[in-house]
C-alpha positions as CSV (number, residue, x, y, z in Angstrom):
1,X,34.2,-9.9,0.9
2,X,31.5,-10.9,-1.4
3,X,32.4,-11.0,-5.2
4,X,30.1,-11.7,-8.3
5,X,32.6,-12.6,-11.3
6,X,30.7,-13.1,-14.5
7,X,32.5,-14.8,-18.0
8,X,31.2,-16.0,-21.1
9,X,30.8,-12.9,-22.9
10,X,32.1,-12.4,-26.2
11,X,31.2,-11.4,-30.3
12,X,29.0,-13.8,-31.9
13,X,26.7,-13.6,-34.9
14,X,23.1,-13.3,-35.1
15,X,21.8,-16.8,-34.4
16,X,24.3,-17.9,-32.3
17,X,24.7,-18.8,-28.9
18,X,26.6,-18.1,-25.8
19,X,26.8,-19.7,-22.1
20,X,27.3,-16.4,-19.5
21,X,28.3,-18.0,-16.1
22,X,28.7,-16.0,-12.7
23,X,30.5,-17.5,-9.8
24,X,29.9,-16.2,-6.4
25,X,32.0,-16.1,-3.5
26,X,31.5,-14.8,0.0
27,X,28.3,-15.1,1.1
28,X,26.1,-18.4,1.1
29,X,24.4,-18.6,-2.3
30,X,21.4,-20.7,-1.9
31,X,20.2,-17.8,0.7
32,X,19.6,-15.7,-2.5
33,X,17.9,-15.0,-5.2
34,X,20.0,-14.7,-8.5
35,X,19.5,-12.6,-11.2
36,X,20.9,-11.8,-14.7
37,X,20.4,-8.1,-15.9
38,X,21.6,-5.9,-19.4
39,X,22.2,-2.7,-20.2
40,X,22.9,-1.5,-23.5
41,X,24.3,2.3,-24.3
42,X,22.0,4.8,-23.5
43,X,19.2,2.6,-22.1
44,X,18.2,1.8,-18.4
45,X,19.5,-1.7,-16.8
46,X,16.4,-4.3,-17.8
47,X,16.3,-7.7,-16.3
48,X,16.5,-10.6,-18.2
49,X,16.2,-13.9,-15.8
50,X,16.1,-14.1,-12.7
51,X,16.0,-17.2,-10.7
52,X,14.6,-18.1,-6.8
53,X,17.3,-19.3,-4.0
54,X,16.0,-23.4,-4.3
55,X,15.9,-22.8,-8.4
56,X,12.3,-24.3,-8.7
57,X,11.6,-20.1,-9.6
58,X,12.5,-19.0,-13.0
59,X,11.3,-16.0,-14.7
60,X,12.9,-14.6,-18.1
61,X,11.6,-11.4,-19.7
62,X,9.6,-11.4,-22.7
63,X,12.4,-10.4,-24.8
64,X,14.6,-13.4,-24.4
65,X,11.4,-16.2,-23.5
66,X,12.0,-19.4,-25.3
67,X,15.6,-18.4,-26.2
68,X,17.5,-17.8,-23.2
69,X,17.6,-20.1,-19.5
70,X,18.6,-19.3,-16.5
71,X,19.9,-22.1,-14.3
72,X,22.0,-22.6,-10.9
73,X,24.2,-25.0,-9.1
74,X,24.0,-24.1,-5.2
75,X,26.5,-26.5,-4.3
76,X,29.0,-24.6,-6.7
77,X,27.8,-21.3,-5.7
78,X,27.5,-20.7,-9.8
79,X,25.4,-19.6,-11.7
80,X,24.1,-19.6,-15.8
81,X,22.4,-17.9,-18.4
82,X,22.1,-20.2,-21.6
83,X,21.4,-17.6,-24.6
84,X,20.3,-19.3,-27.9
85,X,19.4,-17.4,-31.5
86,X,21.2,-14.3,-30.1
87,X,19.7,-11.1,-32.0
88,X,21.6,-7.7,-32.5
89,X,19.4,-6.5,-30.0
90,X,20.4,-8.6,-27.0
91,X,23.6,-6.8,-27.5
92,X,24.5,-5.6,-24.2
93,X,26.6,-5.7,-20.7
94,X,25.3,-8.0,-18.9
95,X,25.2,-8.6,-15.4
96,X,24.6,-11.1,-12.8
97,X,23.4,-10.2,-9.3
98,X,21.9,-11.7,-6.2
99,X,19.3,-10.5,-3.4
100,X,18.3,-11.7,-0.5
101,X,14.4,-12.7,-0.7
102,X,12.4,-14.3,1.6
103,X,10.4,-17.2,-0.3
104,X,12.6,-19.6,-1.8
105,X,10.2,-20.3,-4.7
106,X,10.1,-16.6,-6.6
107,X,12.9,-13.8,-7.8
108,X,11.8,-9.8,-7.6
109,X,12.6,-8.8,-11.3
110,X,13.1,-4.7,-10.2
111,X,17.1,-4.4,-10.4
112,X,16.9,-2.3,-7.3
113,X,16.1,-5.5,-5.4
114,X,19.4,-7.0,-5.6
115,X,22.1,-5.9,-3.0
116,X,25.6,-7.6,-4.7
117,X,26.6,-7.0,-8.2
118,X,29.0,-8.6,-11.0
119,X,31.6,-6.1,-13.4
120,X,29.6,-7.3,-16.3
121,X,30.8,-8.6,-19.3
122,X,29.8,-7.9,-22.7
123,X,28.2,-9.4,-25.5
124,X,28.1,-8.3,-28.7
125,X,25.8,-9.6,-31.1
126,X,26.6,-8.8,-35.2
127,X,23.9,-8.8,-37.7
């Protein structure tokens, strides 16, 4: 049974930092590509990072670029997302997922894309 657990989530103020980890368990997690994903109330799920199976492959949206990193530890099966000078706008669930993909150098960004899916956790980012 595969399972995507994130943690890390939590309230924090505007400039502030938080470390969102997602273990994985269940599959073998260097075959995929990992992702990190938010959705905030009435809005669509938007990627945020996403990161290639052999972790040479980052990609973060121009929302979060020079603020947030995405890393990954294959031998742990974990993964990270590092967010730095959090804005009320990043507030959000967020949710770590992987996909299979092909190359081991590049992550699809589409949401659709990624088969297994965390619960989420929130974070809550006060101005």
């Amino acid at each position: 049974q595969v399972q995507l657990v994130e943690s890390g989530g939590g309230l924090v103020q505007a400039g502030g930092s938080l470390r969102l980890s997602c273990a994985a368990s269940g599959l073998t997690f260097s075959s995929y590509a990992m992702g990190w994903f938010r959705q905030a109330p009435g809005k669509e799920r938007e990627f945020v990072a996403v990161i290639s199976k052999n972790g040479i492959g980052a990609t973060h949206s121009n929302s979060v670029k020079g603020r947030f990193t995405i890393s990954r530890d294959n031998a742990k099966s974990t993964a990270s997302l590092q967010m730095n000078l959090l804005r009320p706008e990043d507030t959000a669930v967020y949710y770590c997922a992987l996909g299979l993909t092909r190359s081991p150098y590049s992550a699809t960004t589409r949401p659709s894309d990624y088969e297994y899916w965390g619960q989420g956790t929130q974070v809550t980012v006060s101005s």
